[in-house]
ZAKOL-988147 format. One line per field, with one value per residue (C-alpha): x negated, y, z; residue in one letter. Coordinates in Angstrom, 2 decimals. Layout:
REM residues N
px <- (X ...)
py <- (Y ...)
pz <- (Z ...)
type <- (A ...)
***
This chain:
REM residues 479
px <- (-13.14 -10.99 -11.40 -9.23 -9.61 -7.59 -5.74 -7.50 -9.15 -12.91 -11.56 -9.85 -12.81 -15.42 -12.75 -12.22 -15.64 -16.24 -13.10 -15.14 -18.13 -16.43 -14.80 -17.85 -19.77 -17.04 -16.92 -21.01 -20.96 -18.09 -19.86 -22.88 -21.34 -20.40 -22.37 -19.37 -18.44 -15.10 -14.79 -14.22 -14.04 -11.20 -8.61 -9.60 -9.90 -6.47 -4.75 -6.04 -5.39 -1.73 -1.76 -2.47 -0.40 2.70 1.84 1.61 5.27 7.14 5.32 5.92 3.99 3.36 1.93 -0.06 0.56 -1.02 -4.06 -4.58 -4.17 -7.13 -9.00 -8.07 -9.37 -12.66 -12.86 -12.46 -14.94 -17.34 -17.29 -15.15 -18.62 -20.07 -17.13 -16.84 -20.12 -20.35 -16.82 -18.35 -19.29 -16.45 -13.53 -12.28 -11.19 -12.78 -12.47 -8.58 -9.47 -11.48 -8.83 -6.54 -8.49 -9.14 -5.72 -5.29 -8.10 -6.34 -3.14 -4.33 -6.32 -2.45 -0.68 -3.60 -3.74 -0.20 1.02 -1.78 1.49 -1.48 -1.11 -3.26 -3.09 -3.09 -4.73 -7.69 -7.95 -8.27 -10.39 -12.51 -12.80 -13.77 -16.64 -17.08 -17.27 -19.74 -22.56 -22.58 -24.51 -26.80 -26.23 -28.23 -25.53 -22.92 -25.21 -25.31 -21.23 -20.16 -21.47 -19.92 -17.07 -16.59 -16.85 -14.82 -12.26 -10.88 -12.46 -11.47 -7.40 -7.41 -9.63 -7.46 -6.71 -10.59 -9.38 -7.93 -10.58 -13.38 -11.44 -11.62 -14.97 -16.29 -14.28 -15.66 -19.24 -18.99 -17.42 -20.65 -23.22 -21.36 -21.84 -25.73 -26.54 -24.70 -27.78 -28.14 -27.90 -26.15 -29.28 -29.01 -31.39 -31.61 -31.88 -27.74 -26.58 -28.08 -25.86 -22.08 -22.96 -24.00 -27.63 -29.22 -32.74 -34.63 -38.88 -41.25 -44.85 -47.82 -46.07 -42.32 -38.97 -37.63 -33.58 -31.31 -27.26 -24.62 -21.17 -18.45 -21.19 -23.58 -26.77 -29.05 -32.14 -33.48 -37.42 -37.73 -33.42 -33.78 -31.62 -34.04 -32.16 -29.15 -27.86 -24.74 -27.29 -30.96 -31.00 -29.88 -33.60 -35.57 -34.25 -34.98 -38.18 -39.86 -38.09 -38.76 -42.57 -42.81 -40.58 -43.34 -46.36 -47.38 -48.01 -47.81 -49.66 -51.56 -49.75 -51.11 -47.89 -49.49 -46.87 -43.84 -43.85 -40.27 -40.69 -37.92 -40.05 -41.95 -38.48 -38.06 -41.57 -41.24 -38.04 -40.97 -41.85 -45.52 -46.37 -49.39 -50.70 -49.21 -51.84 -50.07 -51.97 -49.65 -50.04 -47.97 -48.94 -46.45 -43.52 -44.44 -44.89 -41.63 -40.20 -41.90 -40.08 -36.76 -34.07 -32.24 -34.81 -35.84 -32.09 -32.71 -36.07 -35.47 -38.70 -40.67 -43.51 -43.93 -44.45 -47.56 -48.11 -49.13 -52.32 -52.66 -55.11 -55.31 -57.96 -58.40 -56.55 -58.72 -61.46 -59.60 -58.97 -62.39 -63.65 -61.06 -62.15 -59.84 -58.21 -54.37 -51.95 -49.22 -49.91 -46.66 -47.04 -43.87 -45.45 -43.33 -42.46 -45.39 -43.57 -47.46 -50.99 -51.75 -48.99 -50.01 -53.04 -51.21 -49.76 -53.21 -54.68 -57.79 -55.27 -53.69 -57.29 -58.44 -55.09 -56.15 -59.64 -57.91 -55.89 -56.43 -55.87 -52.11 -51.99 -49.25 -48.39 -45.34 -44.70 -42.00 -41.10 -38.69 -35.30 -35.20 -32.20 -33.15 -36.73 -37.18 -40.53 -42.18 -40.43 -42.20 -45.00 -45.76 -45.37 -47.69 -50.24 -49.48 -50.53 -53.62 -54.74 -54.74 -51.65 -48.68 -46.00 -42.02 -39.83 -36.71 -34.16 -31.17 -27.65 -28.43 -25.53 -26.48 -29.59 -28.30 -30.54 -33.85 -36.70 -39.82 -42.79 -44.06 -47.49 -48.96 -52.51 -53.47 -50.43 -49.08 -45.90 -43.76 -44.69 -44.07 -40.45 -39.97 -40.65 -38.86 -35.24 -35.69 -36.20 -33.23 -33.18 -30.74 -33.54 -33.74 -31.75 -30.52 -27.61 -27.17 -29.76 -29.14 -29.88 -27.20 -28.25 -31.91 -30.81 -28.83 -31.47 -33.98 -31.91 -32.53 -31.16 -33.12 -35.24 -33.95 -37.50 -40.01 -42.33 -45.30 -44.58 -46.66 -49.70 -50.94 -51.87 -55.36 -57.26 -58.84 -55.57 -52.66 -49.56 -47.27 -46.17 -45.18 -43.10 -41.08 -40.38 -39.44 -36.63 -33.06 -32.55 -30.04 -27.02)
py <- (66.92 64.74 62.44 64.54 62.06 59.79 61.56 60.20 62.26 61.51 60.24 56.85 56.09 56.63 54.15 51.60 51.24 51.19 48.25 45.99 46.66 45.55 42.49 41.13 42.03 39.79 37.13 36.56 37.14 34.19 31.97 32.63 30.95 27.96 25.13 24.85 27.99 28.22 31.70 31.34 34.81 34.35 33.42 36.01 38.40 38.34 37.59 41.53 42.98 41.45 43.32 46.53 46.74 45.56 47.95 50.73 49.48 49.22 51.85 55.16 57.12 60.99 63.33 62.61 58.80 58.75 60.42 58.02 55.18 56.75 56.58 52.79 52.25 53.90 52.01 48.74 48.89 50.79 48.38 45.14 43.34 44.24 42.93 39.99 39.31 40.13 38.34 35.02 32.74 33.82 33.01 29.99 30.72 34.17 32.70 34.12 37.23 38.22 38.07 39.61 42.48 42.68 42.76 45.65 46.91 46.67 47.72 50.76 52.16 51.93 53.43 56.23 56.82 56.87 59.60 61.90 62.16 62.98 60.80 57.19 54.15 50.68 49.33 51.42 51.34 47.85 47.57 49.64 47.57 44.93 47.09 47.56 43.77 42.70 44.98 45.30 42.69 44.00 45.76 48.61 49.49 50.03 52.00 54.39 53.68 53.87 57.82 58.73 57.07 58.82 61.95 62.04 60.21 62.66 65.74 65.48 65.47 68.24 70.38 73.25 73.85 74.41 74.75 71.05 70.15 71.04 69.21 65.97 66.66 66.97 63.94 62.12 63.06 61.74 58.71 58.01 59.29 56.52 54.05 55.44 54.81 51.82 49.11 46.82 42.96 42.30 39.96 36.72 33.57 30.79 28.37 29.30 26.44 23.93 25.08 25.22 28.16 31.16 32.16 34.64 34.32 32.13 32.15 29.76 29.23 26.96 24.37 24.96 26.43 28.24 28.83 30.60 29.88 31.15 29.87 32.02 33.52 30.96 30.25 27.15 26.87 24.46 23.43 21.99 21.44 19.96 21.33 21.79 23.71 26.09 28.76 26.18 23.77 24.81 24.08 20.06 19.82 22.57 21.85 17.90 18.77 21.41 21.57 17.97 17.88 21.48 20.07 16.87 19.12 20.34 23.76 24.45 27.57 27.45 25.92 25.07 24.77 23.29 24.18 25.54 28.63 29.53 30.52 28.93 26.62 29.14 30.47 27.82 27.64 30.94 30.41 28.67 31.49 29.43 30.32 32.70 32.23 30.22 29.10 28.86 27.22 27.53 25.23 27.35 30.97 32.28 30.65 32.06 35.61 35.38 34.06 37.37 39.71 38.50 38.97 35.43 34.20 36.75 36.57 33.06 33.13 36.66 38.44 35.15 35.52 39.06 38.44 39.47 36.00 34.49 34.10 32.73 31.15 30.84 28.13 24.48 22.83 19.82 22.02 23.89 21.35 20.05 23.13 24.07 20.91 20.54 23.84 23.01 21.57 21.05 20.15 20.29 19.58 20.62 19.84 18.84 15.09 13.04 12.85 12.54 11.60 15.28 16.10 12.33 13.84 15.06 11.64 9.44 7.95 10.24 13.80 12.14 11.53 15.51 16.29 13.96 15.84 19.51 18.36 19.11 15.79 14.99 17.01 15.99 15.79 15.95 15.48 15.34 12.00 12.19 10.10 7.00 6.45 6.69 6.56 3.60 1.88 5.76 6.36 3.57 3.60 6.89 6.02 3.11 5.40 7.86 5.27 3.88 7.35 6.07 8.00 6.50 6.91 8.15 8.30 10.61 11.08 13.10 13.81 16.93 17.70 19.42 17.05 13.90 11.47 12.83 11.63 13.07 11.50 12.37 11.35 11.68 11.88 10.04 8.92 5.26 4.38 4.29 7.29 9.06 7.56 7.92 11.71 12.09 10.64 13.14 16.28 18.79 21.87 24.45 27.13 27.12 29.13 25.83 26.16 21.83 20.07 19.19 16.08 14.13 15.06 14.21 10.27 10.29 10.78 8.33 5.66 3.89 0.11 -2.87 -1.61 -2.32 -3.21 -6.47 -3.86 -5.81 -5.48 -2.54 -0.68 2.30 5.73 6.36 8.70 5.94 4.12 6.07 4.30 6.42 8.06 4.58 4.04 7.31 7.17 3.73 4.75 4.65 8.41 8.37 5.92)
pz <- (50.63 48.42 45.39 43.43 40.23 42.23 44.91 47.87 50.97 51.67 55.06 53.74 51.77 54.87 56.34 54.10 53.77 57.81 57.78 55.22 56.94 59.97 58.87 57.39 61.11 63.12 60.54 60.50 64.37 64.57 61.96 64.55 67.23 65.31 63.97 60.84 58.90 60.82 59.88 55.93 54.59 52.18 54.39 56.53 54.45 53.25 56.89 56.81 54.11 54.78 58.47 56.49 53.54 56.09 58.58 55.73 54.19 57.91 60.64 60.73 62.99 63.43 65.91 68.81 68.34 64.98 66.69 68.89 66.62 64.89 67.54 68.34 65.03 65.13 69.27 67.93 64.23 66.95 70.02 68.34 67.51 70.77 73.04 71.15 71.64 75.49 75.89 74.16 77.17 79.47 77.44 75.45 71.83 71.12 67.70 68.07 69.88 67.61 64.59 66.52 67.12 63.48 62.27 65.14 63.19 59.61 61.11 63.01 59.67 57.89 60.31 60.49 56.90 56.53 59.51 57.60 54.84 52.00 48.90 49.28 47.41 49.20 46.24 46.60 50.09 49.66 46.96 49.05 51.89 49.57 48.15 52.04 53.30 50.15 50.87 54.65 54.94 57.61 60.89 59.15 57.28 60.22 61.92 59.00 58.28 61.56 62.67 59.23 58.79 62.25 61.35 58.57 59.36 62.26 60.68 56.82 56.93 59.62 57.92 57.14 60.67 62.22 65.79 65.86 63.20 65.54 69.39 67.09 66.12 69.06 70.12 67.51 68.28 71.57 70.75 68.49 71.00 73.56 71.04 70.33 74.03 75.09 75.94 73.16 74.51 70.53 69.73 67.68 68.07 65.71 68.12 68.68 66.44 68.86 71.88 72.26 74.96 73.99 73.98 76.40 75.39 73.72 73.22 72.05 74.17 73.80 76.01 75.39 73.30 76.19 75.88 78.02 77.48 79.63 79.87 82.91 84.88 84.62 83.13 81.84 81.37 78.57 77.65 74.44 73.88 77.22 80.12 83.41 85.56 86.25 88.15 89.41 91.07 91.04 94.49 94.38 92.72 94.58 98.28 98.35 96.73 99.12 102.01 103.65 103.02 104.71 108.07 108.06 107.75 111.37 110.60 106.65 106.47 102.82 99.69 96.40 93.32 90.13 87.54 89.00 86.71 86.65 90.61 91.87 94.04 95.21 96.33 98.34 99.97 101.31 103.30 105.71 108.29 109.15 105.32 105.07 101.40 98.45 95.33 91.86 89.33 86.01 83.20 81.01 81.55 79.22 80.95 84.11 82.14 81.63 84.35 86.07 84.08 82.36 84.46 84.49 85.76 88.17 89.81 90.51 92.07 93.83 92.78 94.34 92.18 93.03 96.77 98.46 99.80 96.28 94.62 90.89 90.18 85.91 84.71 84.48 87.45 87.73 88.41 90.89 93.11 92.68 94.48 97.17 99.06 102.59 101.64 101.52 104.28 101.05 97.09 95.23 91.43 89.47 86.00 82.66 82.50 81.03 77.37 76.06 77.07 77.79 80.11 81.46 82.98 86.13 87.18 87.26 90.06 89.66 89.82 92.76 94.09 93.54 95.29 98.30 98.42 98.25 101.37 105.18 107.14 107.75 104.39 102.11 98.42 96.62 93.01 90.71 89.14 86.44 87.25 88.94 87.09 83.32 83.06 86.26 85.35 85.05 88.36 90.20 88.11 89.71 93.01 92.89 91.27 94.05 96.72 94.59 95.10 98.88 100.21 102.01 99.61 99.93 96.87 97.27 94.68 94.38 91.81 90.09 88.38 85.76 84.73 86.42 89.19 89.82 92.02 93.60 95.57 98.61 99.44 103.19 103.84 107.19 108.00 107.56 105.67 108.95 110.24 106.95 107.29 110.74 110.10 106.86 108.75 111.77 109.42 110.49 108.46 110.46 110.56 106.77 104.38 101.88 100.08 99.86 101.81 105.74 108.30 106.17 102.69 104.39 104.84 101.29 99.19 101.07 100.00 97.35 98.17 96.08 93.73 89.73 88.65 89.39 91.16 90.32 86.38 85.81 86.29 87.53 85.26 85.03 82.46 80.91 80.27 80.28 80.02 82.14 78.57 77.33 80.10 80.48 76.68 76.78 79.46 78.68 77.72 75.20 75.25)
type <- (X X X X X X X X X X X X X X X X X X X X X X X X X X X X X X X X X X X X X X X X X X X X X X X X X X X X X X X X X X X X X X X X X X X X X X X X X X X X X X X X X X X X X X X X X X X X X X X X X X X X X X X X X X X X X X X X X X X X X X X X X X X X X X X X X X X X X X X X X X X X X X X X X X X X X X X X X X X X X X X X X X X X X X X X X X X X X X X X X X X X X X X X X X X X X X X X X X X X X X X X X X X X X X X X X X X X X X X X X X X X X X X X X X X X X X X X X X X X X X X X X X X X X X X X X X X X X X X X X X X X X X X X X X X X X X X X X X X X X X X X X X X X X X X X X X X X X X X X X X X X X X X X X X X X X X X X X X X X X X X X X X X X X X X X X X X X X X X X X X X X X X X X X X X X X X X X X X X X X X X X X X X X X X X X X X X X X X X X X X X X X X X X X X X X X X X X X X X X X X X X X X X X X X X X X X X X X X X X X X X X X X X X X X X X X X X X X X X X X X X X X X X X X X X X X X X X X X X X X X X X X X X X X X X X X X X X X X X X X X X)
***
């Protein structure tokens, strides 16, 4: 099958056209990764055309060799896209890899065309792969190019010989049937130009923009362009958090999480052998859909909100604790910082006071507090609130490194202030699984020194005058 009007065999044009195609696939997917168009096309475009019109003046290759330089070529326009996108995240400058591999890519088709010894213009082949980078556009295309181009490019210069004609065929066929069933993680996000790492998964729900990023190995996890947590040091939040309140409680047997969707505190809660049944009450149902299924999240919190031990409870959690009167020997409320008067809800004196109610005696509450650090009035502001409720109050705090200081409140019910300390400084944790927190860590982050704020300068949250919003936005979040 030739273009007899000018001399050139069905094959070169299949690959000319898959080389465009394929250019135009790593230059988008490049231009994807960066928030500038790094990747301009023109230079590019003739940095390759230069690898193949040299490597068509000074290689000469025949035989065997040449086959297998055919086959390079149809690897890298079938999998180059593919490993450049898996490789982005582990390696700095992919931006170079990526040429590289596509003047291998020019280079190869040269040296391919021109051990076939059947009459082929550089010109057209070029002209070609220009046709070829305009209109593949879409991935579309290259899933219709690449099977083709595949096919013809092994099959159409052997053709008079059907034995050889039909091992490279077959060669050929399997080579696209690979590329058929490899899984398909080549997905793009918008929110990509926001992130330096590359982007895993991203989702929007009522209460967030969930994204995913990964950079060596490791993921964050952002709500709203705001990093929460990561894989590096999940635990410097999640161990300070959980694991002191459960050593104070007597005998925790029956938790209640409000928030706390993404599971990883309910990770944590488990490592507590006395722990018979766990109450989640989500505030964001569709984050803690998909912190049930989607597997970064599910290799952090190992399956935790699969485990027999919880029950979740969907509905209005101020109702909820209304009812279950006495019911809990542990409240922990993991809840989104109070950025607004709705969110606000779950830091007011009368929350705190439905908490209180939903406690056994000696029950305890803790609650997340934002940082003590960058947001310092909110901090305390919560605290105080915490004890207008009519618990004895303990801030912690800790260096996450990842999100910087963060604080959480412990509230005791039926216990004074001195025997909440005097409890907190004896906690030893050597029958728990932590990968940070021990007796040492315990004392570190129950020190706080003087406090930065006149602690009499503010007032407590309530319902009918929020103010805790005020204060966390007034904080000193950006520099």
């Amino acid at each position: 099958m030739t273009f007899r009007a000018v001399g050139i065999p069905a094959c070169y044009l299949f690959a000319a056209l898959l080389l465009g195609t394929t250019l135009r696939q790593q230059i988008h997917l490049l231009n994807y990764f960066y928030e500038y168009k790094l990747a301009d096309w023109i230079p590019v475009f003739i940095i390759f055309l230069s690898a193949f019109l040299l490597s068509v003046k000074y290689i000469q290759t025949q035989g065997i060799p040449a086959l297998i330089v055919g086959f390079l070529f149809l690897s890298i326009a079938l999998y180059g896209s593919n490993l450049i996108f898996s490789l982005y995240g582990y390696i700095d400058w992919v931006n170079i890899l990526s040429y590289f591999m596509l003047s291998c890519l020019a280079a190869s088709l040269a040296i391919f065309i021109k051990s076939r010894a059947l009459p082929f213009s550089p010109v057209f082949i070029s002209l070609t792969s220009a046709l070829g980078f305009w209109i593949g556009l879409t991935a579309s295309f290259a899933w219709l190019a690449l099977p083709i181009a595949a096919l013809y490019l092994l099959f159409d210069p052997l053709y008079r010989h059907w034995k050889k004609s039909a091992l490279w065929l077959a060669l050929s066929l399997l080579m696209v049937f690979v590329y058929v069933r490899i899984p398909d993680d080549y997905r793009m996000y918008k929110s990509q130009k926001k992130y330096y790492d590359k982007v895993l998964y991203s989702a929007q729900t009522p209460y967030h923009q969930i994204d995913i990023t990964t950079w060596k190995g490791n993921e964050w996890f952002y709500y709203d362009n705001i990093n929460q947590f990561s894989s590096i040091d999940y635990s410097l939040y999640y161990e300070p958090m959980v694991h002191p309140a459960m050593k104070i409680s007597p005998f925790p047997k029956k938790i209640l999480v409000v928030g706390g969707e993404n599971g990883l505190l309910i990770k944590e809660i488990l490592k507590h052998r006395t722990v018979e049944q766990i109450v989640l009450a989500p505030i964001d149902t569709a984050l803690l859909n998909i912190s049930s299924k989607q597997k970064w999240f599910t290799n952090l919190n190992e399956n935790a909100l699969q485990s027999n031990k919880l029950v979740i409870e969907n509905g209005e959690v101020f109702r909820l604790l209304a009812t279950d009167s006495a019911q809990y020997d542990v409240i922990f409320v993991d809840v989104p910082d109070p950025v607004d008067i709705e969110l606000s809800q779950y830091y007011t004196v009368e929350f705190y006071k439905l908490c209180g109610g939903a406690l056994k005696n000696n029950g305890l509450l803790v609650t997340q507090a934002g940082s003590p650090y960058l947001a310092t009035v909110a901090f305390y502001t919560i605290q105080h609130t915490v004890e207008a409720a009519g618990f004895s109050a303990l801030p912690l705090h800790n260096q996450v490194l990842t999100i910087g200081e963060w604080g959480w409140i412990i509230g005791a019910k039926g216990i004074s202030h001195h025997e909440l300390n005097k409890k907190a400084g004896q906690c030893t944790f050597e029958d728990i699984d932590t990968r940070w927190l021990n007796h040492e860590g315990m004392q570190m982050i129950m020190s706080f020194g003087k406090p930065p704020v006149r602690m009499d300068s503010f007032e407590i949250n309530t319902l009918k005058k929020p103010v805790i919003h005020e204060y966390y936005k007034s904080g000193t979040w950006t520099f």
